[in-house]
N, C-alpha and C positions, 0 to 999 in steps of 0.2 A: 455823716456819710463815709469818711475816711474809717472810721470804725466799721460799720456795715462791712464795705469792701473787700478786708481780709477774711471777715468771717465765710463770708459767701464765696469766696475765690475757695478757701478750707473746704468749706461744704461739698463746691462741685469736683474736687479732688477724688471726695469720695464715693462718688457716684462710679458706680460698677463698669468697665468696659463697653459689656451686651447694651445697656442705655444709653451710652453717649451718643450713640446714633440718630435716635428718636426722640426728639424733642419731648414729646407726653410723656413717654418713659421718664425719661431724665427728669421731669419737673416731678413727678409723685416721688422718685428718689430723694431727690430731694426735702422734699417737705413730709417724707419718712423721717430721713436721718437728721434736717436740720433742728425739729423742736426737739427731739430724741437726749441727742449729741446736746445742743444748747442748754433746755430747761434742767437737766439732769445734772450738768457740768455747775450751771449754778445752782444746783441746789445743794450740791457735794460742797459748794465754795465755801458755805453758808453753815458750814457743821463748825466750825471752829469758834463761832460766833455765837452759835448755837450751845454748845457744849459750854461756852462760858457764862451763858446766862440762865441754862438747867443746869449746869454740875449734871449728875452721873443720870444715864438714858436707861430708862426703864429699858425692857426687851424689846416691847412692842415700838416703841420707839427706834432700836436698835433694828428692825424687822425691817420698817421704815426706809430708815434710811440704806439698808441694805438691798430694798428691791432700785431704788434712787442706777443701780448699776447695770438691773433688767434692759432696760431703754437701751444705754449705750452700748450694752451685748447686742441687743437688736438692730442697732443701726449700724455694729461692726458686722456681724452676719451678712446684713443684706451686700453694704459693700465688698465685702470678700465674694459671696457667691451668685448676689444677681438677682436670688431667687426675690422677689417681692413677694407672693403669697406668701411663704413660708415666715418672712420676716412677722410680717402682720400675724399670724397666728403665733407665733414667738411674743410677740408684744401681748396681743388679748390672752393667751395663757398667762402671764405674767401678772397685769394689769386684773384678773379677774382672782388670781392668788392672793396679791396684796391685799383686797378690798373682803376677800374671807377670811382670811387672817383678823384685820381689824375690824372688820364687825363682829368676829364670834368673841374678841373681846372687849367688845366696847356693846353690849346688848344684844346680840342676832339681829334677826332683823328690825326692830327697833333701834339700832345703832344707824347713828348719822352717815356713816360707810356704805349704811346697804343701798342707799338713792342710787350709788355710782356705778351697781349692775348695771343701768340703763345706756352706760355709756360703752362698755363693752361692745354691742354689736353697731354702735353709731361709730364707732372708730374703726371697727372693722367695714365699714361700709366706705372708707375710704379707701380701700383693696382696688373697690371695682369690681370685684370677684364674690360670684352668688357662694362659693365654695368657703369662703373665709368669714362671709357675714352668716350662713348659716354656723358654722364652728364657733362664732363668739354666740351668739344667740343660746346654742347651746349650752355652752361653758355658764353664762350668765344664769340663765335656769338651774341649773347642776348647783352652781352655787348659792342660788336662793335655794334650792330643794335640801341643800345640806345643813343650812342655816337652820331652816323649819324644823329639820329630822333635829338638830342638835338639839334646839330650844327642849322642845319635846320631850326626847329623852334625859333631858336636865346634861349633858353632856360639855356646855357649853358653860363657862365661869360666870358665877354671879360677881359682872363687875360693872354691875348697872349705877351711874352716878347720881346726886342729886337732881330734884325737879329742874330745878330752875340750872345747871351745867347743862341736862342732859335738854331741854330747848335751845340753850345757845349753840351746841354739840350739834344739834341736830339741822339749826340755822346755817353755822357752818357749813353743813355736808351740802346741801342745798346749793348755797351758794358759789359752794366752787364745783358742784359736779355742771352749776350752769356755766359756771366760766367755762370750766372744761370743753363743756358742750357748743357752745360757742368759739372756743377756740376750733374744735374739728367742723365747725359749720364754715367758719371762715377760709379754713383750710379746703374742704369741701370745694366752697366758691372760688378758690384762688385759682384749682386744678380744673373745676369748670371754664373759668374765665381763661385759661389755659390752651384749653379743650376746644373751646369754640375759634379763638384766637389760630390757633394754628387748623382749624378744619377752614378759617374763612381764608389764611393766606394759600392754602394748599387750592384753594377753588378758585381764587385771584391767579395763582399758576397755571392751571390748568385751563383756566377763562383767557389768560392772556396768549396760550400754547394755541387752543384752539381761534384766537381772531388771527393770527399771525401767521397761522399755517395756509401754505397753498392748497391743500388737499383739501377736502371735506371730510368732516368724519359726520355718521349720522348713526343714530338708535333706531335699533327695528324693531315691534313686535310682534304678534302674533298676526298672521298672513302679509309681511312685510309690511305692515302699514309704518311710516317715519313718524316715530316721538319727539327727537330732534335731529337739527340738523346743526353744523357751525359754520359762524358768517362764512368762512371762506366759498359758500354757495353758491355768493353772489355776483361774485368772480369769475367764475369757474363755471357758470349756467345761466348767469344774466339774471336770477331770480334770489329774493328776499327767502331766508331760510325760514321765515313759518309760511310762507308757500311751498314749502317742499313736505311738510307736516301732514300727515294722514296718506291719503292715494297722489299727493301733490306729485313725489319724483317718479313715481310709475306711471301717470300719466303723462312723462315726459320721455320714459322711456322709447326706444324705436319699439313698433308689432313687431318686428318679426323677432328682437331679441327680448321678449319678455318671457317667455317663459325659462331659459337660461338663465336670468336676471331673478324669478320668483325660485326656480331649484337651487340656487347656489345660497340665498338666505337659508330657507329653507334646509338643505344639508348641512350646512355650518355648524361644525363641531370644534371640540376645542382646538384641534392642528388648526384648522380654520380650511376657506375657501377663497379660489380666484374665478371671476370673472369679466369677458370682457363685451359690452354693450355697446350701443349706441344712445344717444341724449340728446331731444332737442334745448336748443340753447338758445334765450333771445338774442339779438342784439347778430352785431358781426363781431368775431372772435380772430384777432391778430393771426395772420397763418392756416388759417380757415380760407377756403376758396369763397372767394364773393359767391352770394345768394347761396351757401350750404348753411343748412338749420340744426344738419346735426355733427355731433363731435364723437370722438371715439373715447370712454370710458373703459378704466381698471379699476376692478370694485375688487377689493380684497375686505374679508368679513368672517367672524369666528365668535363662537359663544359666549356672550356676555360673564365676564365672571363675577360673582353676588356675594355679600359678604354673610359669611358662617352665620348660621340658621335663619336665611331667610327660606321662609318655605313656601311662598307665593307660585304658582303655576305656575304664571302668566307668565312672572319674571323670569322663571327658568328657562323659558322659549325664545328671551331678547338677544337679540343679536348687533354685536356693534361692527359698524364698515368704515374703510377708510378708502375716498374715489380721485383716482385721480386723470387726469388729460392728457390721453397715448395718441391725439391725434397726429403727430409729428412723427413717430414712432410706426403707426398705421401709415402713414407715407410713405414713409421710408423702405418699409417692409412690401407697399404695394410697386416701389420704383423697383425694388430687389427682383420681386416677380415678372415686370416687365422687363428688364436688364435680363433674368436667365431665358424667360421667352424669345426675348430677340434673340439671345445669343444662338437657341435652339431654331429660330429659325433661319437664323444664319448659318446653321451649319448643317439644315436642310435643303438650304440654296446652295451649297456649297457640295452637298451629295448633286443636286439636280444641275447643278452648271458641271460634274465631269462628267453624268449620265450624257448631258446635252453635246458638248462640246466631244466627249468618244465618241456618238454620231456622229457630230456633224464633219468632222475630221476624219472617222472611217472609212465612211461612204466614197467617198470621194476620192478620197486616199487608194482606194481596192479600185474605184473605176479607172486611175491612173494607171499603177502597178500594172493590171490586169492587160489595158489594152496595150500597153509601154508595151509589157512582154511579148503580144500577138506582135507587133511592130515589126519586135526583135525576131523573131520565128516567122517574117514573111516569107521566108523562101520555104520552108516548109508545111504552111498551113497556105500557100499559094493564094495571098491573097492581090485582087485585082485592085485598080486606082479606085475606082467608087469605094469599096468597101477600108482601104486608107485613108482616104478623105474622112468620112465619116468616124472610123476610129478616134484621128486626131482630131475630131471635133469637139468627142467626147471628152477627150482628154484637156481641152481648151475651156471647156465647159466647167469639167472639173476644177482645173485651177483656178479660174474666175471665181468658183463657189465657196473657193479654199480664202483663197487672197479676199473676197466679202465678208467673211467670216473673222480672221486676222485683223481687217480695215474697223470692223464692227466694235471689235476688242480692245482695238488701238485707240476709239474715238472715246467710248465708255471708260476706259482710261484716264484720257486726257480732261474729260469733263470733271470728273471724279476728284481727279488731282488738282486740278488749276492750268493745266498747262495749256487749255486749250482757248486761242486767244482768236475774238473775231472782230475783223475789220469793216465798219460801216461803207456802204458809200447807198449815193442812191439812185436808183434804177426804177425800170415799169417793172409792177406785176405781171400786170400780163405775160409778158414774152417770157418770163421765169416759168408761168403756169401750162403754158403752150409750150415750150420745151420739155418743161418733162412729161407732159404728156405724149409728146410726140414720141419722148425717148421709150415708153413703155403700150404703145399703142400697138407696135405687132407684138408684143406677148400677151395683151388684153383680147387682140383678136386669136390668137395662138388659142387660148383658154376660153373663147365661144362669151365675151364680154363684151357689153356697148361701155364706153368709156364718153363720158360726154364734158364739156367745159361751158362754164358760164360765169366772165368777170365780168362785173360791172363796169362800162367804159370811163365812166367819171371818177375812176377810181386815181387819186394822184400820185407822184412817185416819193415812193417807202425809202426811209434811210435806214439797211440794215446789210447783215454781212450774204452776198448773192449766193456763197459757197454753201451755205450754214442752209441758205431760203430752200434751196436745191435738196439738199439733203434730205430734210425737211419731208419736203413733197415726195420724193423719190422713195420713202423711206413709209410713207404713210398709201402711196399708191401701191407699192410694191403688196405692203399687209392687203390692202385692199382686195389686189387680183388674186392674191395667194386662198383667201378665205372667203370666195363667191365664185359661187359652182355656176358651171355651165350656162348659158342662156341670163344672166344675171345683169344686172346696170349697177357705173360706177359714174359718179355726178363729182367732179370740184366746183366749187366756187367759190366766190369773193367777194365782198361786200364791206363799207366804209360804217363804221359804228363810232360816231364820236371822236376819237382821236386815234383809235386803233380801226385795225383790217381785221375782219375774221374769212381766214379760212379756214372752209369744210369741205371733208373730203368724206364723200357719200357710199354705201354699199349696199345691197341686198342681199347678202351673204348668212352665212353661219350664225351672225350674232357671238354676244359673250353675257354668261351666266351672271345670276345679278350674285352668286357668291362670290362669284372671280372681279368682279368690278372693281371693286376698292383697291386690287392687287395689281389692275393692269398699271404699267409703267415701271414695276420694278425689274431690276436688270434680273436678267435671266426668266423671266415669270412668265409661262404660257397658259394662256386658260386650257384646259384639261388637256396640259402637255405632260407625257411622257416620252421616255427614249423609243417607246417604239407609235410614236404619236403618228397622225395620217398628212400634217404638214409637216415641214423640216423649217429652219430656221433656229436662233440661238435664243430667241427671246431679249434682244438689247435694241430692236427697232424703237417700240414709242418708248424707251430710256433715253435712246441718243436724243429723238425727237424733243422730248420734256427738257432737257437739258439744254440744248440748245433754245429753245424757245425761252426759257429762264434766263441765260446769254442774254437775250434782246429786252428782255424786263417784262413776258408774255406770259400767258397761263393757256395751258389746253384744258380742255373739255370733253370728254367722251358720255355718247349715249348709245346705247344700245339694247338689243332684247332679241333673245335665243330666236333663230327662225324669222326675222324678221330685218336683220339687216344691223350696221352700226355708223354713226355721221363720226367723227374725229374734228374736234372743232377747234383752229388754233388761231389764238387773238395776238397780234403782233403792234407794238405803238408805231403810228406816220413813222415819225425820226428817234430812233430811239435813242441819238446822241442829245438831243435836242429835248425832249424829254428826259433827260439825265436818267434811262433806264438801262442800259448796258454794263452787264456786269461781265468780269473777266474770270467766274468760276462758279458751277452750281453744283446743289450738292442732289443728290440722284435720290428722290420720296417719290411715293406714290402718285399718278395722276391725278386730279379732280376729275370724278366720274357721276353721271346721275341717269336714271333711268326714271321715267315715267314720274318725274318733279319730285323722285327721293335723290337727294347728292348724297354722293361720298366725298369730303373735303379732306385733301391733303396737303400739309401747308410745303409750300417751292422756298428752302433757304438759297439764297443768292447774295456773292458778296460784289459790292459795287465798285466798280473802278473809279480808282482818285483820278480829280483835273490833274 
C-alpha cells in the first residue's frame, strides 16, 4: 500500500483542471492515464533486459517497442488539454496502427495480431461516447479491409512461420487480447461501480436536502396531477406525502383559489411562476387561529429541466414547485390593511369632527355677535324691554350651548386620557331618575313629548359615582327628546338583573340604521350626520355615556330600527367597589349594539384601579 500511494497521488496530479471538479470525470481520467502511464512505463523498463537476452531487435520488434510511447503521448495529451474523446481516438488510432503493422508481418489476417481488431472498438467503448466507439469500429474494419486487400494482392511479406510457431503465435494472440479484454472489462466495471456509486450519494443528498427542508417541493404532471411530493408535507399540511399523490393536494386546495393554482402550473415556464393559494391543513397549525382549516401557501414552480435527449412528451410538460407557509406573512399584510383603514378612517373623523365642531360653534357664535351688536345699537333700532329680555335670552341660550359643547369635549377628553376619576358612594336610584327627569320635563313638553318613569321600588341602593349616574341619564334623555318628533313617548326604567341594574331609556323616535349601528358610540359619529344635518349636536353623547359606564365596570346595549323607535340599555353592578369593577380609565370602542337578535359586539378595554 505504501507503494500504491505515491503512484495514485502521481496519477491524480495529472488529471486535467476541467475534471477535478467532477468526480466521474476525474475517475475515467484517471483510469485513461493510469494503465497508459503505468503498463507502458513498465514495459519501456523492461528493454534493457530485454535487449540483453535478444541481442539486436529485429524492426518489427523495434516498431513495437516504439508504439510502447503511443499511450504515454496519449495520456500527456489528455492531461495537458482535458479533451477525453480526442485522447481515446489518439489511443484507438495508435492501438489499431500497431496491430496492422504486426499482422501484415507476421501473416494478415492469419497472424495472431489480427484477433486484437476486436479490442479496438471495446477500448473505445470506455469513452462513453457513441462518436469515439463508432471511430474505432471503424479504424478496426479499415484495418481488417487493408489486411484482406494486402493478402490478396500478394502485397504483404511472405513471413508466415512454421506450423507448429505459427499455433503457439496464434495462442498467444488469443490469450493476451483476452487478458486485454478483461483488463478493459474491469476497467469498464470499476467506472460503472464508480458511476453508480456517486449517482447513489448524489440521491442520499438530495434525499436527505428534501427530508430536512421546511418547504415542500412536489413533481407535477400533465393537468397538475402530483408524482411526488417530499416528507416535509407533513408538516406543513398535517398529511403523509403519498396522499398528496395524484388529485391528493388539489383536493386540498381552497375553491375559490383553484384555478390560479391550476394556471400557474400550467404557464410555468423556464423563468418559472408565483402563486399564492389557500390549503386545507389537518390538525391545528402553531399561529393559525383556533378552528381555521386553511393556511396561506406560496407555490413557486417552473419547468422541469430533463436530461439531453429525453424526448418523452409527457416529461416535457412536468413541472417542479417549491410551497411554502405565508400564513404569518398574510397577517401581517392583513393588520397593515387594517392599520391603513383605521388610519383613513381616522382622518375621516377627523374631517367630520371640524365639519361638526364649525357648526356647532358657528351657529351660536353668530347668534351671540349678532344679537350682542343689536344690544349695542339699542338706541338706534329703539328697541323696547320685551324685546331685550328676549335677545339676552337668546344669547344665554347661546352660551349654554357653547359651554355644553366645550364641557362635552372636556369630558371625552378626560375619559380618553385617564384623567377622569370617579368617586363611589351610595345612593337611591330612583331620586337620581326622577331628577333628571324632572330636569328635562319642560323641554319634553316644550317638544309635544310624554316622558314617562318606572323604577322598580325594591330596587336597593347602588354604589356608584351619582355625578357620572347623572350624566348618564341626562345625556341619553337629552338624545332621546332630540330624536322623537312631535306627539312621541319617552319611557325610563329600572329594574334589578342579578347583581346589576339595567337601565333603559325608551324612544319612539327616528330610529338608527342597521348600517350605522355598529358605529354608534364612537366619538364624534352621527347616524346620517352631516354639517348641514336636521339635529345639531357634536356626536360625543353615548361616547361620554359608554365610557363612563365602563368607569363602573358596565356595558350598554342599544337596539333599534328606522321608524320605529330605539331602547339604550345600561347595566351598572349594585356596588361596583365591592364588585371590584371600577376602573379609573376607559378607552372610547364602539357600543354593543343588536337589532332584531343580530348583535354587533364591541369589546369595552378598561384599566382597573389598584387597592
Amino acid at each position: 500500500m505504501q507503494l500504491i500511494k505515491p503512484v495514485r497521488d502521481y496519477i491524480d496530479t495529472l488529471v486535467h483542471p476541467s475534471a477535478q471538479g467532477d468526480a466521474l470525470a476525474a475517475a475515467r481520467h484517471r483510469a485513461f492515464i493510469g494503465p497508459r502511464v503505468i503498463g507502458s512505463s513498465a514495459a519501456l523498463a523492461l528493454l534493457p533486459a530485454y535487449l540483453a537476452v535478444r541481442g539486436v531487435l529485429s524492426a518489427l520488434e523495434v516498431e513495437i517497442f516504439a508504439w510502447l510511447l503511443a499511450p504515454i503521448l496519449a495520456a500527456h495529451f489528455l492531461s495537458r488539454t482535458g479533451r477525453y474523446e480526442s485522447a481515446h481516438l489518439i489511443s484507438s488510432l495508435a492501438l489499431t496502427g500497431l496491430i496492422t503493422v504486426v499482422a501484415a508481418n507476421t501473416g494478415g489476417l492469419t497472424s495472431f495480431a489480427a484477433v486484437w481488431l476486436v479490442i479496438v472498438p471495446l477500448e473505445a467503448a470506455l469513452s462513453a461516447s457513441r462518436r469515439v466507439v463508432a471511430a474505432g469500429s471503424v479504424l478496426s474494419l479499415l484495418a481488417a479491409g487493408l489486411l484482406i486487400l494486402g493478402g490478396r494482392a500478394g502485397l504483404l511479406p511472405d513471413a508466415a512461420p512454421p506450423e507448429e510457431v505459427h499455433a503457439a503465435l496464434a495462442a498467444l494472440g488469443i490469450i493476451s487480447a483476452s487478458l486485454y479484454a478483461s483488463g478493459i472489462a474491469l476497467g469498464a466495471q470499476s467506472l460503472m461501480r464508480r458511476s453508480f456509486g456517486l449517482l447513489y450519494a448524489e440521491e442520499d443528498r438530495y434525499r436527505l436536502l428534501a427530508r430536512n427542508m421546511t418547504d415542500v417541493i412536489t413533481r407535477h404532471g400533465r393537468n397538475g396531477i402530483v408524482l411526488f411530493a417530499s416528507p416535509a408535507a407533513e408538516s406543513l399540511l398535517g398529511a403523509a406525502a403519498p396522499d398528496l399523490v395524484g388529485h391528493g393536494l388539489f383536493d386540498r386546495v381552497h375553491v375559490a383559489d383553484r384555478p390560479a393554482y391550476l394556471t400557474a402550473l400550467a404557464d410555468a415556464g423556464e423563468e418559472g411562476r408565483s402563486v399564492e393559494f389557500r390549503v386545507r391543513r389537518d390538525g391545528v397549525q402553531p399561529g393559525i387561529a383556533a378552528g381555521s382549516r386553511f393556511i396561506w401557501i406560496e407555490m413557486r414552480c417552473r419547468r422541469l429541466d430533463h436530461a439531453l435527449g429525453e424526448s418523452d412528451p409527457a416529461a416535457e410538460r412536468e413541472v417542479v414547485a417549491v410551497m411554502r407557509d405565508i400564513s404569518e406573512r398574510k397577517a401581517q399584510e392583513h393588520a397593515l390593511e387594517d392599520a391603513r383603514a383605521e388610519a383613513e378612517r381616522a382622518n375621516v373623523a377627523k374631517g367630520r369632527f371640524l365639519a361638526t365642531m364649525s357648526h356647532e360653534l358657528r351657529t351660536p357664535l353668530n347668534a351671540i355677535i349678532g344679537f350682542s351688536e343689536m344690544l349695542m345699537n339699542e338706541a338706534q333700532i329703539r328697541l323696547d324691554a320685551e324685546r331685550r329680555r328676549e335677545y339676552a335670552e337668546l344669547i344665554n341660550e347661546s352660551g349654554t350651548h357653547l359651554l355644553a359643547v366645550v364641557n362635552g369635549i372636556l369630558d371625552m377628553t378626560k375619559l380618553d386620557s385617564g384623567d377622569f376619576e370617579i368617586r363611589p358612594e351610595p345612593f337611591r336610584l330612583a331620586g337620581v331618575v326622577d331628577g333628571c327627569c324632572d330636569l328635562l320635563a319642560l323641554k319634553a313638553r316644550e317638544a309635544g313629548l310624554d316622558l314617562a318613569v318606572e323604577v322598580a321600588p325594591e330596587l336597593p341602593e347602588i354604589v356608584a359615582d351619582k355625578r357620572a349616574l347623572k350624566q348618564i341619564l341626562i345625556n341619553l334623555l337629552s338624545n332621546a327628546i332630540k330624536f322623537t318628533d312631535r306627539g312621541g313617548h319617552i319611557k325610563v326604567s329600572a329594574v334589578l338583573e342579578g347583581t346589576s341594574i339595567a337601565i333603559t331609556v325608551a324612544d319612539s323616535g327616528i330610529g338608527i340604521g342597521e348600517e350605522d349601528l355598529p358605529r354608534i358610540g364612537r366619538p364624534f359619529f352621527q347616524a346620517r350626520g352631516s354639517y348641514d344635518r336636521r339635529h345639531d349636536g357634536t356626536g360625543l353623547g353615548l361616547s361620554i355615556v359608554k365610557g363612563l359606564v365602563a368607569l363602573h365596570g358596565g356595558d350598554v346595549t342599544i337596539r333599534s330600527r328606522v321608524g320605529e323607535g330605539t331602547s339604550v340599555i345600561v347595566r351598572l353592578p349594585v356596588d361596583c367597589e365591592q364588585a371590584g369593577s371600577c376602573a379609573t380609565t376607559a378607552t372610547i370602542t364602539p357600543l354593543a349594539s343588536s337589532e332584531s337578535g343580530a348583535a354587533a359586539s364591541n369589546v369595552v378595554t378598561v384599566v382597573r384601579k389598584s387597592a
